[in-house]
Structure formats: C-alpha cells, structure tokens
N, C-alpha and C positions, 0 to 999 in steps of 0.2 A: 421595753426595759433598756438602761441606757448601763452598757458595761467598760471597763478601761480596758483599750489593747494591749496585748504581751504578744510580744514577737516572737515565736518560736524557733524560727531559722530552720524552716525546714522546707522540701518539695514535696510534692502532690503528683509530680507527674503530668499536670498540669489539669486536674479538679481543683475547685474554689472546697477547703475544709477549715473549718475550725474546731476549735477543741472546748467546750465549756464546764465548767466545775458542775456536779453532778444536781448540786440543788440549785441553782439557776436554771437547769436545763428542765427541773423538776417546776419550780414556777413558770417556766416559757411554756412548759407539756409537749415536751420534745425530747425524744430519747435516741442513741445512736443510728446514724444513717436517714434520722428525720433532715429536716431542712429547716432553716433561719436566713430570714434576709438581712442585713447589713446596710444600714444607711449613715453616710457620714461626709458634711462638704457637700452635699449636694452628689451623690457617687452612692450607688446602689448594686449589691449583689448577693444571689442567693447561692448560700454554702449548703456541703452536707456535715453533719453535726458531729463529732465524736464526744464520748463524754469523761470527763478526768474527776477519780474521788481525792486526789491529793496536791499534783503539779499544777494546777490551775486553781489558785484561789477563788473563792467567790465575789462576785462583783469582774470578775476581771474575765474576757473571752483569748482565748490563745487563738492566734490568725497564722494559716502557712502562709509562705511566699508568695503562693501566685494569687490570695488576697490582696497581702500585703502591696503589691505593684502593682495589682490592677485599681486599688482605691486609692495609692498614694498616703500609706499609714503609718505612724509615728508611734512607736512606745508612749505609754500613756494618751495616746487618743481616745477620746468618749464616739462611741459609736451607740445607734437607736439598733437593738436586737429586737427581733420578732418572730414570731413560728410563722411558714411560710409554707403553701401546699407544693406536694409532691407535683410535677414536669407531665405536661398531657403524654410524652413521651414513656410513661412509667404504665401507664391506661394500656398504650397500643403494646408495651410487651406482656403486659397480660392475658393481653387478648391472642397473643401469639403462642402464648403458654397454653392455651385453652384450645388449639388448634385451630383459630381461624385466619386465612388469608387477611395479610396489610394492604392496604391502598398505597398509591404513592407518597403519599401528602403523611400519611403513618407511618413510613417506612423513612421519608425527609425527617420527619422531627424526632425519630430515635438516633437519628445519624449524625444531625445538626447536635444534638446535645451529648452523643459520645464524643463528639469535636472540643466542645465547648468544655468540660468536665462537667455536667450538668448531672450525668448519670453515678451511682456507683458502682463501684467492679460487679458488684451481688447482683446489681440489674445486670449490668451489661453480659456477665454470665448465662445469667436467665435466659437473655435473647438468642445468646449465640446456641445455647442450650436447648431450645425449643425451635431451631431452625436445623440443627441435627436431628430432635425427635422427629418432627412433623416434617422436612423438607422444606424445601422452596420452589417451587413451580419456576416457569424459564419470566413470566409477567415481575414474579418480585425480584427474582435476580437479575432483571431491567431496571428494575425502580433503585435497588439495592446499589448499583455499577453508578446510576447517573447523580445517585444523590450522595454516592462516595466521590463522584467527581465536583458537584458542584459544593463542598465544605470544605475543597480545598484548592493548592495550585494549580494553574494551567500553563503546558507550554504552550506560547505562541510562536510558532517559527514563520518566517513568508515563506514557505517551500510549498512547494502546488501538491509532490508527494511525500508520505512521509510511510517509511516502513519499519519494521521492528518483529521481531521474533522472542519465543519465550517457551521456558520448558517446564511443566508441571512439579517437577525435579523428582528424586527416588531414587536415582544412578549412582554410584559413587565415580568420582573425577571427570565428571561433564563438565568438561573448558572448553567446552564445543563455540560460545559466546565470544571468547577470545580469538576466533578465527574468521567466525562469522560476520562480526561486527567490522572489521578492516577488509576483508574480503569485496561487503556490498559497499562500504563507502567509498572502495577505490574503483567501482563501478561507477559510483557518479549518482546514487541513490543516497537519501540521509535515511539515517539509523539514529537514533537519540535513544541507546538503551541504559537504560536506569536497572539496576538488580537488586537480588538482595543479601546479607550477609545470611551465614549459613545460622538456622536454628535448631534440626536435628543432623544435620550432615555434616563430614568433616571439613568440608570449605563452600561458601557462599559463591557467585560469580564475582561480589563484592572484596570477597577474603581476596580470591587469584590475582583479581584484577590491581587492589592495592599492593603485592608486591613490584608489580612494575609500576605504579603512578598515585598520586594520591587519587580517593573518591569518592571522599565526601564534601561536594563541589553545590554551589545554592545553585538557584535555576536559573541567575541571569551568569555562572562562573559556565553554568552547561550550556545557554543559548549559545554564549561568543566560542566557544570549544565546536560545537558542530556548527556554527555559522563557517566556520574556519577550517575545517576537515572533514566533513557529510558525516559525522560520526561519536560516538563517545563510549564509555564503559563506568558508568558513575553507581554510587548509592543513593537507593531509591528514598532512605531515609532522612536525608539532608534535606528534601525538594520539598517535602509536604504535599506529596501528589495523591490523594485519597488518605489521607494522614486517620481516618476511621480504623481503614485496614489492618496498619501497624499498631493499634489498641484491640480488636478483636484479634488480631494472633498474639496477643501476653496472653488469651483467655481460652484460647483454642489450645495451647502447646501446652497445660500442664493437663488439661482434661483429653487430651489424645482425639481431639475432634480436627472436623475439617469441612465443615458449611459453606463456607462463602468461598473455595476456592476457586466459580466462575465469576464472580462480582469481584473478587480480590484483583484479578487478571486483569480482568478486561475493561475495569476502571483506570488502571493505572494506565494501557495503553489508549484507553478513549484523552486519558489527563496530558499527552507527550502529543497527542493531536493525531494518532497513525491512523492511515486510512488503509492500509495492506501489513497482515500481519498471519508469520507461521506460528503456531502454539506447538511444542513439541511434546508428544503423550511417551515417554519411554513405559516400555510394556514387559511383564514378566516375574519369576518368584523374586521378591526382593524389594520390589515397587510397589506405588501405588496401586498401579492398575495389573491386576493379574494376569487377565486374559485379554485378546485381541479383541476377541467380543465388548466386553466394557469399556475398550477404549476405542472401537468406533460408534458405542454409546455416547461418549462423552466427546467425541469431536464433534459429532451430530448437535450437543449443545453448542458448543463453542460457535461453532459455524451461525446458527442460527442465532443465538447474546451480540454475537457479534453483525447481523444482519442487521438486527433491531439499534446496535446504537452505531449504524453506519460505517461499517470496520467491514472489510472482505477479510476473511479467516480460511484457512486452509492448514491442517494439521497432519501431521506428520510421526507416523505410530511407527517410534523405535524401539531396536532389543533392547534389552533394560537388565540379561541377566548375569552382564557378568560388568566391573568399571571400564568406564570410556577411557580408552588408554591406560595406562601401566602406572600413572601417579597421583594420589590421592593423597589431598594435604595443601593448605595455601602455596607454599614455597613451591613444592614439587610439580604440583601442576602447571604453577605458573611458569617454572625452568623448561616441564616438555612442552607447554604451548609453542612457549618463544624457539625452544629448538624445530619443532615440525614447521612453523610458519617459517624458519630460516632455511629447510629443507633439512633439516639432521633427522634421525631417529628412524625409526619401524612402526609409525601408530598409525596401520592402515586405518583401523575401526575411527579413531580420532577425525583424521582427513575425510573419509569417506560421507560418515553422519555430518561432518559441518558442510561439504560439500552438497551433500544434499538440502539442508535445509536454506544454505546460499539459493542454491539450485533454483528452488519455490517464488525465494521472492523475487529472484530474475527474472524467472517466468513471470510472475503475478503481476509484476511493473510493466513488464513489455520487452525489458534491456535483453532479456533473452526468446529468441522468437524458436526455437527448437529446445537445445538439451542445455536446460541451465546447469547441470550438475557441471558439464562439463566447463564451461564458461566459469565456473564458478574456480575449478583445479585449475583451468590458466590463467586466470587472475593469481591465484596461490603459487603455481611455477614460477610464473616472469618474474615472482618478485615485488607486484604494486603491493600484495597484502603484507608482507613486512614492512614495507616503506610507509604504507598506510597506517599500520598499528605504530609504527616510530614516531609517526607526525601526531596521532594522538595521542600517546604517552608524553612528547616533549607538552602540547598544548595542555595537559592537564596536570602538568609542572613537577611530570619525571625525567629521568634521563634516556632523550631517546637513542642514544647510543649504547644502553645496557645490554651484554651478553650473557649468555644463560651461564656461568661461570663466573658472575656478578653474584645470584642469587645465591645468600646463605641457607645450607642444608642444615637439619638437626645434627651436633656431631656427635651426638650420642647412638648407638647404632646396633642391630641386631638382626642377624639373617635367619630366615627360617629355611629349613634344607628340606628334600621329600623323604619320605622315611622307605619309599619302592620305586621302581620301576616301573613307570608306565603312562597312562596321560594324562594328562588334567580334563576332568568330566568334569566337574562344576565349582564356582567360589561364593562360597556365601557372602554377599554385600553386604548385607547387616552389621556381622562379625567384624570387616574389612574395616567398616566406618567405626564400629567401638573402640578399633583398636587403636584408630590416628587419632579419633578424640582422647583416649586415655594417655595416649601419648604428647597429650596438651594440643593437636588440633582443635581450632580454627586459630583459639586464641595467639599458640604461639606458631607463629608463617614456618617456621624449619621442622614442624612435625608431622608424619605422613605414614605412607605404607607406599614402598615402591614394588611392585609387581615386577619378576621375571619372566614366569609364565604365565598364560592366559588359553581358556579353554581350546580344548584341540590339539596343547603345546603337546613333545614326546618329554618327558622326563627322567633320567635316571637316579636311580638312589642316590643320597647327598647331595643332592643339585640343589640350586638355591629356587628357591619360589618368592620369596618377597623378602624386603629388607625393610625395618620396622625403625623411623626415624624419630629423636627426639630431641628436645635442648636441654633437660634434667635425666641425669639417672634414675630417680626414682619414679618417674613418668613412664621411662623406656619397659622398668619392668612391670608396672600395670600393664601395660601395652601387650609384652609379652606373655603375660597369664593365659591371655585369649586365645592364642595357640596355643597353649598347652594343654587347652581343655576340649571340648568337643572338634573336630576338625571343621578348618576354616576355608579350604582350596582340597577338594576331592582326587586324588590319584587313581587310577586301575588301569588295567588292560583292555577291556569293554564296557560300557555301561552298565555298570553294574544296581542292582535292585535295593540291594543293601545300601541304605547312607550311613546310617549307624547307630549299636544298640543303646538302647534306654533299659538297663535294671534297679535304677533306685527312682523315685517318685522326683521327677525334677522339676527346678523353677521353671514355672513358666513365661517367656518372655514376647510379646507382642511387639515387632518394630512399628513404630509410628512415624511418616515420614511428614514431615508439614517444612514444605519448602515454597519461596515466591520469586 
C-alpha cells in the first residue's frame, strides 16, 4: 500500500513508530503495537504501528522523528507500507515468560533490539517482568552484562590498569565517590568513573558531582579528562555505555522491580574497560540489602559475574543504617564533600567508608602492599586528594578554585528541634530522602536535609536535629509535613522497644530503592 507522509514532530525515545488512520491499518491487517515496514528511495524500516480514528487521514501514514531521519523523509513523500512479522526477539521473551532459560544468541537479539527501538515498552516490560518472576541464573546474567556491552560504547584507554568502584546505592548522602575517585587518581591509578543521576534518592553521584563541574561529558570529552588526571566523575548517560540498561530502568522504577542489578553493574564497568573493581553493598533497615547474610550472598555473585567477564571484584558490606555524613541533597553534599577533602568538618563515618573502599583498590593494584586504608587517609591528609579533585573539576570545565562558600544552599529553611532529652537511637532514611525530594531534591541543587545529630549523638530538648533546605516556600513546607507526622530521627534514653503506636489503619508504604 503506497501512503503520503505527514510529519508529526514528535520523539519516540528513539523506537521507529508511526501512526496510521484506522482503516488503512484495517486493509494492511495491522492493529496497534503490530509492525509495518517502510520502504522509500531505496531506505527500509520496520516500525511499530499506532493507530489514529481522526488526526491521521486516510491514504496518508504519520511518521515520528526518528523515522523521519533515519529514512530522510519529506512531508508529502509516497512511501510502500506493508505488514511486517513480529522481531525473533519477541519469540525469545516469550519463552522467558514461560520460564525457560535464554541462550546467549537469545538474550543478544532481545538486547540488540531494545537498543535499536525494535521492541515496545509492553515487550520490553514483559522481559524485565519475567526475569523478576523466574530469575536469572549467574549464565544469563553473563550473556545479559556482555551483550549490554557489546550494543554499545566502549572505552578504550592504553592504561595497562584500569580500576573503578561502585555502590549498589540505598544510603542517603553517599559522596563517598567524591573522595574516592581523587584520592586513587592521585595515587597514580586511573579511575574513569561514570555514575548515575539519582532515580529514587535525593541525589545521584551525578547530581553531587555537577555542582562542582559539569557531567555530561561524550566518551572522547571523558578519554582526554582521565588521559590528563588518572581520573574523572561523569554521567553515565551521555557515554552510551550499555545504553540497554538506561531503557530497562524507565521500566524497572515505576513497577518497583530490580532484575538486572548484576548485568546493569558489571556491564557498564566491563564497558570503561576495568580490570579491578570494589562493588559497595551498604547493609541494613533502610536499604536494599537487609541483612549481612544477603549481602554476602550477593557479593558471592558479583565476585563470580565478575570472574566470568574478566574483572577481579572484591566487595565491601557497609552500614547503611543511618546517611553517610550529615548532608543529603545535591548542593549539600557536594559543599561537605569539598569541605572534608579540604580537611573542615566532623564526618568521621564520611572519611572512614571512603577510606576504606580507597583502601581495597590500593591493595588490589599492588600500590598498597599492607594497610591501604591507611595510605589511602595520607593521601587525603597531605593534601594530593584536594589537589587531585581541583585538577578534575578544572579539566571537566569547572572552577577548580571553588570553595564550599561558593556552593548556593536552599534559602528557604527550617529546623527541626528534639521534643526530649536524650539520644538519638535510630533515623529513618526513607523519611530523610522524602523529605529532600519534597523539598525539590535532586532537581533543584540547593534542597536537602542537613543533619545535626546522628546515631549515638546526646541530645537535649530543643536542640536542633536537622535543618530541612529549599529554594521555594511551598516546597519547604511539603518537606516539612514529614516531620510532623510519624517520627523521622528516634530520641530516648535507652533503646527503647517501642518505635511507635499505630491506632488507625495506615497507608501502607514500601521504600523501593533502584539506584546505578
């Protein structure tokens, strides 16, 4: 059937779709989400179909964008339409559906056409969906890791080694990355870490990282950046490095799943080329991983995913239960980062965890042949790891003379005070993060929760516990509803049994933490 193009001006996302009037689609024997191939000029491609009973005349097909440029299409162009079979790729998530093990070569051609837009979200759903029911054995999420690597970028560095670290996320204010990452480059090790902006949490390493530099840098802006400083702090989204991954999580985050969190990993460092790498497990109520037990379940994978594609892995099960240091929020964090690396502040817990995961890769390389934690705190004392983080912020085209007194805070502002006398026994992280997002965390860098006390602290009545930042009024006070309702940071004397009563039938709320 030969129909004129109308341009719709619109994206896809980057799926081939068009739009056709309902009785055309009705003569083709194609009804939404079927498939039509596109011939025109000698230029051939196969879309997925939607169908229109009014805005799309008949005789005429509506083409998005990324038709449009890929065939080189002109308003009023005559194109050959035709019904076109469903992608073998649609077969192998079937058969996924039905609970059986993928081959590689099955597991390639679902991967190669979620790349390509070949898939629809309703498949690609289905797969991610039938790999939460049924699982994945450590074979597919091999096949899964190599053939997320091979549909997209690769760095090539000429470095003999290449190391990189990564935390399964769940924490709130883990800028552990912003100490780590200048720390081993000024050891004389390259780091080329890539991260990701924050999807349930109040800031991404992405988010922190863009207050001090820009970071969404292509992969030859990132090559010349660590050819030039052993090191970088970038977004993983710019690079296209397993570019699969960032499509299965739009599909993972609204259905509260989480499948491919070892293929998501351990692609993108097979993709940066690392041959040593820490995986960080934060452990405890609040995270992912509950107990100690399941997360030395899950470094037992990692170790081994990462044997199979040639990566030495070594993971590191931290406490997870209360935030990594005192601020939580792009801006904020990014201010105490830059103060603890300049030597200001009190965030043992901060220094401590990055020192150790420094620590690992010293060891792991060789550069430390005893106690790399230590090696890792005099690099952070003398000074190189400021100087280090300065030299990457100027090379990634920020200001590397910025002082934490540079960094804009929310100036909208509200203190929460303790209502007793006595210590802080626990802070629910959950709450911590709702409340920096309601307060326009990640989006807007000056919103946050700055923490005064933290577990263990002694507290007396009216003493301030945290100060709740924003850049709108009417943000600040969503923000602050949160406290005002169940308790968000526990006071008493002893550990006490009671957290607190429940008399009316309340909502139920599930944290789901899906971080990369």
């Amino acid at each position: 059937m030969r129909l004129k193009v109308s341009l719709l001006d619109l994206e896809s996302g980057g799926k081939f779709i068009v739009v056709l009037n309902r009785e055309d689609a009705e003569d083709l024997g194609v009804s939404g989400l079927s498939r039509v191939k596109l011939s025109c000029r000698g230029k051939e491609v196969t879309a997925i179909v939607n169908v229109a009973f009014e805005s799309i005349m008949r005789g005429y097909v509506g083409v998005y964008n990324e038709v449009k440029k890929y065939m080189n299409l002109r308003e009023g162009d005559e194109v050959e339409v035709e019904a076109a079979h469903s992608p073998l790729s649609v077969y192998y998530v079937r058969n996924k559906l039905h609970g059986r093990k993928l081959t590689y070569e099955e597991i390639f051609e679902i991967v190669k056409d979620v790349v390509s837009g070949n898939l629809s979200e309703i498949e690609i759903a289905a797969f991610v969906t039938a790999l939460h029911t049924y699982g994945l054995d450590l074979d597919e999420a091999t096949s899964l890791s190599i053939a997320m690597v091979e549909t997209g970028n690769k760095l090539e560095l000429k470095k003999p080694l290449i190391v990189d670290k990564h935390s399964i996320g769940g924490v709130p204010g883990d800028k552990t990355t912003l100490l780590v990452v200048p720390i081993i480059a000024a050891s004389g090790l390259t780091i080329p870490k890539s991260s990701s902006r924050s999807i349930t949490s109040a800031a991404g390493t992405a988010d922190r990282a863009e207050v001090l530099m820009p970071v969404a840098l292509g992969i030859d802006e990132l090559r010349e950046v660590v050819e030039k400083t052993n090191g970088c702090i970038v977004w993983g989204g710019a690079l296209d490095l397993a570019p699969a991954d960032d499509i299965f999580i739009r599909v993972e985050h609204p259905l509260s799943i989480d499948p491919l969190l070892l293929p998501s990993i351990m692609s993108k460092k097979k993709a940066v080329g690392a041959n040593l790498l820490v995986i960080d497990i934060p452990t405890g109520r609040g995270t992912k991983i509950k107990t100690i037990g399941e997360a030395d379940l899950l470094a037992k994978d990692f170790i081994e995913l990462g044997r199979r594609l040639g990566i030495k892995v070594q993971c590191a099960v931290t406490y997870g239960e209360q935030p990594v240091g005192y601020a939580i929020g792009p801006a904020l964090e990014a201010w105490e980062a830059l103060n603890t690396i300049m030597g200001k502040g009190q965030t043992y817990d901060l220094i401590d965890k990055a020192a150790h995961i420094a620590g690992m890769l010293l060891e792991m390389s060789g550069k430390a042949y005893g106690d790399g934690r230590e090696m890792a705190l005099e690099i952070l004392r003398s000074g190189k790891a400021e100087e280090k983080l300065r030299e990457i912020i100027g090379a990634q085209g920020g200001d590397p003379d910025i002082k934490p007194d540079d960094i804009a805070l929310g100036s909208e502002r509200f203190t929460v005070r303790s209502k007793r006398d006595g210590i802080v026994l626990w802070i629910d992280n959950a709450s911590i993060v709702e409340a920096a997002r309601l307060a326009g965390a990640p989006k807007d860098k000056g919103a946050g929760v700055l923490l005064h006390k933290k577990i263990g602290d002694r507290v007396s009545e009216g003493e301030a516990l945290a100060t709740v930042f924003a850049e709108r009024a009417s943000k600040l006070e969503r923000a602050i509803s949160i406290f005002e309702g169940l308790p968000v940071i526990g006071v008493g004397e002893r550990m006490e049994m009671l957290i607190h009563e429940i008399r009316e039938r309340p909502i139920a709320k599930k944290t789901f933490v899906l971080e990369r």
